[in-house]
C-alpha positions, 0 to 999 in steps of 0.5 A: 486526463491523468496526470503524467509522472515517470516510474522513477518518480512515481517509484521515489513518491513510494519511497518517500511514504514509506519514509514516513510510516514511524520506525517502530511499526516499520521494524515489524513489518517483516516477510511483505513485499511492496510492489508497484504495477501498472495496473490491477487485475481486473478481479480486484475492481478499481482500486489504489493499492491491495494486501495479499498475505497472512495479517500479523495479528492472524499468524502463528507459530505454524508461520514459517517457510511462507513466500513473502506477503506483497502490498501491490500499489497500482501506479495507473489508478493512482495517476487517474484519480489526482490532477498535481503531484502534492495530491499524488503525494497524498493519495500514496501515502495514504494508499501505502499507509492503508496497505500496511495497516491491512498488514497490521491485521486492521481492517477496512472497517476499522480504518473508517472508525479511525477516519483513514480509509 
């Protein structure tokens, strides 16, 4: 059974990993949306949160004019894989790390090799 925890909060837990990212590399995330949904669409399989963009270490000079990239964390997923809030707390802040290091032009091979994915 998933665990119950409102928008408002789920959406403070959010917040509050965020506060956590150090401020120099939260000062370069620039032109990115964090968005939180129910739930992803069905393409993107079962998972906790997803990068849409252009990668800082892929963009360039012609980067100009762009809608905002969007880091979506998927609050239905998240509630369904942890049975506390501490675990919650963990899985989004690892979620929301994950998803702006995807940002940062890191990959998902990169983060196993660092041991955060």
């Amino acid at each position: 059974m998933a665990l119950r925890v409102s928008p408002e909060r789920f959406e403070e837990l959010v917040d509050e990993a965020l506060d956590g990212i150090p401020q120099q590399l939260f000062d370069l995330v620039e032109n990115c949306a964090l968005i939180i949904e129910e739930e992803p669409d069905p393409e993107l399989g079962d998972v906790l949160g997803y990068y849409d963009g252009t990668p800082l270490s892929e963009r360039t000079s012609q980067y100009s004019g762009v809608l905002p990239d969007r880091i979506l964390i998927f609050r239905g997923p998240l509630l369904r894989l942890v049975s506390s809030e501490p675990e919650l707390v963990e899985e989004i802040r690892i979620t929301v790390w994950h998803e702006i290091a995807h940002f940062f032009g890191i990959d998902d091979d990169e983060l196993d090799d660092l041991g955060y994915a």
